[in-house]
N, C-alpha and C positions, 0 to 999 in steps of 0.2 A: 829303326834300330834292328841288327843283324841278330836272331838271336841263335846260337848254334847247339844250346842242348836244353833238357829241360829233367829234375829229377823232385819227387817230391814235388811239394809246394814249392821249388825256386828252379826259376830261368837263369840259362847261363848266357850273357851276349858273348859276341868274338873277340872283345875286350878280357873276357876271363871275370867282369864283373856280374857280380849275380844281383836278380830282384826278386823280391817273396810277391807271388803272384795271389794277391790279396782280392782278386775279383776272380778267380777259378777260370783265367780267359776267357771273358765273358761266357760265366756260369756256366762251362761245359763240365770242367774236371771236377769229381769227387774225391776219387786217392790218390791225387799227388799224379804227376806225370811221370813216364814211364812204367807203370806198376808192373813189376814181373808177372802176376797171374792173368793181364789181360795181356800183356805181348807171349808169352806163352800160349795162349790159348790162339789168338793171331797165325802166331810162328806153324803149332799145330792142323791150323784150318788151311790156309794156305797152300800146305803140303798135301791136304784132301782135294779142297773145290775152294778157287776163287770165285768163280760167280755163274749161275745158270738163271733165265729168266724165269720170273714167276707165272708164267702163263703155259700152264697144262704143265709144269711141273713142280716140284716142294724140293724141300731139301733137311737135315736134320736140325740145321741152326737158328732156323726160320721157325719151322714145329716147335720147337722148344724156347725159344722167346716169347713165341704166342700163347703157349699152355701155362707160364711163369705169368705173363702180364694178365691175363687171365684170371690166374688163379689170386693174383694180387689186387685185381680191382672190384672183380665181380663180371666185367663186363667181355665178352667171350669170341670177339672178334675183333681182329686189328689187320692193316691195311697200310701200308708200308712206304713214306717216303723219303724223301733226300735231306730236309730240313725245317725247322718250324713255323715256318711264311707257308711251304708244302702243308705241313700238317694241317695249318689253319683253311687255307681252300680246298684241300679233299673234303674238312667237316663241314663248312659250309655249304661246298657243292651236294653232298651226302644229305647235308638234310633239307634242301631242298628240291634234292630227286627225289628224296622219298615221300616227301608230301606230293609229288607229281605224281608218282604210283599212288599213293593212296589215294588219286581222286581230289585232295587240294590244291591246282597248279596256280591258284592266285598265293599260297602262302610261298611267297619267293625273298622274304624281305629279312633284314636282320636289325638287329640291337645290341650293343653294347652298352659299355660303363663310362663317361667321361674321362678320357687322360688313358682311354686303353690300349696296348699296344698288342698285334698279334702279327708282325710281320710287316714285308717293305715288297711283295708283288703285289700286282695292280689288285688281286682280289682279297687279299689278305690286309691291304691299304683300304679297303673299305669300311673295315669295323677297327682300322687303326687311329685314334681319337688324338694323336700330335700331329700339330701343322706342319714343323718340320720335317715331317718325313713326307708328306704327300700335296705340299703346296705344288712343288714343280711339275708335279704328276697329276694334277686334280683333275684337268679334262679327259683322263683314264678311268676315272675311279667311279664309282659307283657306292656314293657316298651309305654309309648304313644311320640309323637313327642311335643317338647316345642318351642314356637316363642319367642320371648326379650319382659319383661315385658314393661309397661308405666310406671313404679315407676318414679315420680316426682324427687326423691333423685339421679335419672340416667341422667340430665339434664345436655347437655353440655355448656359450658359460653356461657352468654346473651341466652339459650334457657326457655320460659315458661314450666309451665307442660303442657298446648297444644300441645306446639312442640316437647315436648317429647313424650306425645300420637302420633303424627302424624307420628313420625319417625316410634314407634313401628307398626304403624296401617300400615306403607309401608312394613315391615317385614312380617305381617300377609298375605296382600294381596299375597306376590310373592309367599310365602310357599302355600296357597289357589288355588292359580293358577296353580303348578305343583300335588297339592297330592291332589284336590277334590273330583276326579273320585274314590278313598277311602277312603275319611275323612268323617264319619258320625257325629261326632259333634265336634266343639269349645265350652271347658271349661273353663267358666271364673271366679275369686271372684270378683263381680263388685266393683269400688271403693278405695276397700282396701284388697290386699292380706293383710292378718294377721299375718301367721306363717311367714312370709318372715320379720318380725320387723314392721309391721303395713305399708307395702309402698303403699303409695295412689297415686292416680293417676285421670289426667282428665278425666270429664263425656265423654268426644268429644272422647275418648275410643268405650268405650261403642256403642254409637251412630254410629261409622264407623263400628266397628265388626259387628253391624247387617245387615247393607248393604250389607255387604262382604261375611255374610254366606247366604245372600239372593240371591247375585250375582251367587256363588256359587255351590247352593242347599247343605249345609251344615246347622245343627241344633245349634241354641245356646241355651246352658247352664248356668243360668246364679245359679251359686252355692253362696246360701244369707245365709248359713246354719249360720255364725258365722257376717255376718252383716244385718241379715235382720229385722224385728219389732225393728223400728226407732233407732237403732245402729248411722249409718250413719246421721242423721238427716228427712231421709223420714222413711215412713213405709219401702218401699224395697229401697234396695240403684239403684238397676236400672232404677228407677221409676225419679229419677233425670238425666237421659239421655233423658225422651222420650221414649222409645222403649218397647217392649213387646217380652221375651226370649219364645224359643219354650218350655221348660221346667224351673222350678225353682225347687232347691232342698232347703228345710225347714229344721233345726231341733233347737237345742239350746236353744232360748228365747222363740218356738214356746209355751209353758209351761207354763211360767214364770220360769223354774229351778225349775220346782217340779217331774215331771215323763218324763222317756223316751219316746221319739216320733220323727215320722220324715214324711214328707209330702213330694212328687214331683209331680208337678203339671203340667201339660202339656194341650195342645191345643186340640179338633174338632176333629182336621185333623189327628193327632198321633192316638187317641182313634177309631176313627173311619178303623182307618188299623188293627187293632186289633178285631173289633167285628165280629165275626164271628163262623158256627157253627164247624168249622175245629178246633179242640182243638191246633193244631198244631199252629194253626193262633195269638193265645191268647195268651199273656203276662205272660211268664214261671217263673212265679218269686212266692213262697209260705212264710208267716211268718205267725205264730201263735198269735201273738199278734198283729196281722195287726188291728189297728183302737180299737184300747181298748178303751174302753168305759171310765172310769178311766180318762187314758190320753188325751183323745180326751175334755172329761170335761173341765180337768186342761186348755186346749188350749182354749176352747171356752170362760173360764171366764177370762185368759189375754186378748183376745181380748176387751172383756166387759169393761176391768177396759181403756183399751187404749180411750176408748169410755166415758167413765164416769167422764175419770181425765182431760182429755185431752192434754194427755202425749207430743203428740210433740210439742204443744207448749208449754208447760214445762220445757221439755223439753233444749228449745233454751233460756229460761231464768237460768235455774241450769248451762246450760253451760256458757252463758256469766259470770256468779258470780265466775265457778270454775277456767274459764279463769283467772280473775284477781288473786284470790287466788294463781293461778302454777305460774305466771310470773316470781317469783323469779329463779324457777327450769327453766324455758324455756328461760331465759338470763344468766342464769348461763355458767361460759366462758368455759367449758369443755361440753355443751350440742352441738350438733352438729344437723340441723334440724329439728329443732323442729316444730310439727305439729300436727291440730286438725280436727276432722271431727264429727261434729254432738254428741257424748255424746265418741269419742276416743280421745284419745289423746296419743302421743309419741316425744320420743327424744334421737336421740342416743348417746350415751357419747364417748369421746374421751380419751380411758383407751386400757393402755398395759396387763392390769390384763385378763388374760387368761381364767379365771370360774371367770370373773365380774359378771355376772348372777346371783350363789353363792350365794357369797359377798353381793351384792345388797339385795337377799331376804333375806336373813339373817340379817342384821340391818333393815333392814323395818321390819319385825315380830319383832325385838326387843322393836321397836316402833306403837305398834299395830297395823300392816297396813302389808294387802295379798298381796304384789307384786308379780309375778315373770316375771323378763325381760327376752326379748328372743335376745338371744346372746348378745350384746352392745346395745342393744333397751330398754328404759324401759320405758312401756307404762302403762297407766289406761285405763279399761272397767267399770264405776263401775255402780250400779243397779240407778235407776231412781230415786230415793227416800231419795236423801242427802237432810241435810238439814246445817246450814249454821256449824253448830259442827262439822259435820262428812266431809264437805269440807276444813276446817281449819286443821280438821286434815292427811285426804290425802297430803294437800300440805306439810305443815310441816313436815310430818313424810317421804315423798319421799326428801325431799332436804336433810331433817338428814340424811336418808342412803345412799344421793348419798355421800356426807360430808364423814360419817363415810367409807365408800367404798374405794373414794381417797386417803383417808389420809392411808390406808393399802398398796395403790399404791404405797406411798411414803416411808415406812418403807421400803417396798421389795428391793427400789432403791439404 
């Protein structure tokens, strides 16, 4: 499908028919596409400096991204690339040089979460925990070790999502305890793995894993790439734990869903194993488009509008209103789980249809509306900027095609 414009939350195709882009293109867009204060700021940078290489020089839009994301996470160095498969191999690579500087080169190893995803290059398919994406590539990959997620949906009777963290947080510690001496970091998507059907999980996660890679000497990673700037209902979703990760990897919304980019940000302590006149010592990683001017823009004036609008709490009022609007979908008697987190929302259906996926996008495009569910999951990401039309019509138009979906179920039967 051609699509020729996009304004707001809705796409226009060549048709002239519009869809309400209920998954934020895959979770890049925050306000709506086109937003005048980040094509202005574009239009303006442009007219300065398209792009200079970040190597023995800076520039202002790059400085000032860095002193914002900085000043927003705690953590006081960031490193600059194209996308968030990118982001994920600078951090891996990053902390595994830096245990090579520091005299650990057997800590070369990683861990993640079962069902984790952080990306589709060879190195980032390593701590990526779905078959699908790296069966065909498997003799590439370099597989990482996976612990049992906290997904809340894994809860056994009479257990909270607490106690379902807790269970998994006793998994991680005993794995911690025999493979430390070479695990150089735990990979986590704080909150809510996504690609795994949106399974969220308690903060009390969160909060133990960094003990435990403290206890350890093990780095945490905390990958916000697809829930970070107020996804979850905080700016970072870690930032609802308490805790502060040795590394965060950016990309996505870091834009607003206007140009490619990807930030990891790390601490002091990492940076400072790295400074050195030994070339060897330094951070072997090169991209040419590290820190574009351009994109770097685009990032500094999402920031800006987060600041001007005052998006999260906003935020927490769009989502009470869109609460009420899905209720119908989220008690619907074939919805199973149904769950929200700050501007996501999900629910898995209880269908034998096989490509329900399909199905599902396929009657929701019929009814102007971009879904697409991940396996029996079908969830909404949409941009910041509904207003009460375009939330009437999400709901609506996801219950028609869960409706129209079943009722195919039933013919087949």
């Amino acid at each position: 499908m051609a699509i020729e414009r996009a304004q707001g939350p809705w796409l226009y195709a060549r048709d002239g028919q519009r869809y309400l882009d209920g998954i934020s293109s895959w979770w890049v867009n925050l306000f709506g596409h086109s937003h005048p204060h980040i094509q202005a700021a574009l239009i303006d940078q442009i007219a300065r400096l398209d792009h200079v290489m970040l190597a023995g020089f800076t520039h202002t839009a790059v400085v000032d991204l860095s002193e914002r994301l900085a000043a927003l996470t705690g953590l006081g160095h960031a490193f600059y690339g194209s996308d968030g498969a990118s982001a994920t191999e600078i951090a891996l690579k990053m902390s595994a040089h830096y245990w090579r500087n520091a005299g650990h080169p057997d800590k070369c190893r990683f861990v993640g979460m079962a069902g984790g995803y952080h990306g589709e290059t060879v190195g980032a398919l390593g701590v990526t925990d779905i078959a699908l994406f790296r069966k065909a590539y498997a003799p590439l990959v370099r597989l990482a070790d996976t612990v049992p997620s906290p997904d809340a949906r894994s809860a056994l009777p009479g257990e909270s999502p607490k106690d379902t963290a807790q269970r998994a947080i006793a998994a991680l510690q005993e794995w911690l305890a025999e493979h430390h001496s070479t695990t150089a970091a735990f990979i986590v998507e704080p909150l809510v793995q996504c690609a795994a059907g949106m399974a969220m999980h308690d903060a009390e996660y969160l909060r133990q894993a960094r003990t435990l890679c403290d206890r350890y000497n093990v780095h945490l990673v905390a990958d916000e790439i697809a829930v970070g700037f107020g996804r979850t209902g905080s700016m970072f979703a870690h930032q609802q734990a308490g805790i502060r990760p040795d590394f965060i990897c950016l990309s996505k919304g870091l834009t607003g869903g206007t140009l490619a980019l990807s930030a990891v940000l790390t601490t002091d302590t990492v940076y400072a194993a790295f400074y050195d006149d030994d070339v060897a010592r330094g951070f072997l990683h090169s991209h040419s488009y590290t820190g574009n001017p351009l994109a770097c823009r685009a990032a500094v004036a999402t920031l800006e509008l987060f600041e001007q609008t005052g998006a999260l709490a906003r935020n927490r009022q769009t989502a009470q209103a869109l609460n009420a609007a899905l209720s119908p979908l989220a008690l619907h008697h074939r919805v199973r789980h149904a769950r929200h987190l700050g501007m996501i929302w999900a629910w898995d259906i209880d269908t034998t249809l096989p490509d329900f996926a399909r199905r599902f996008h396929h009657h929701a495009m019929a009814h102007g509306l971009l879904l697409r569910p991940i396996g029996r999951t079908v969830y909404a990401m949409p941009p910041y900027v509904l207003d009460g039309e375009a939330m009437d019509h999400l709901a609506r138009g996801a219950l028609a095609a869960l409706e129209a979906t079943l009722a195919e179920e039933t013919c087949q039967v």
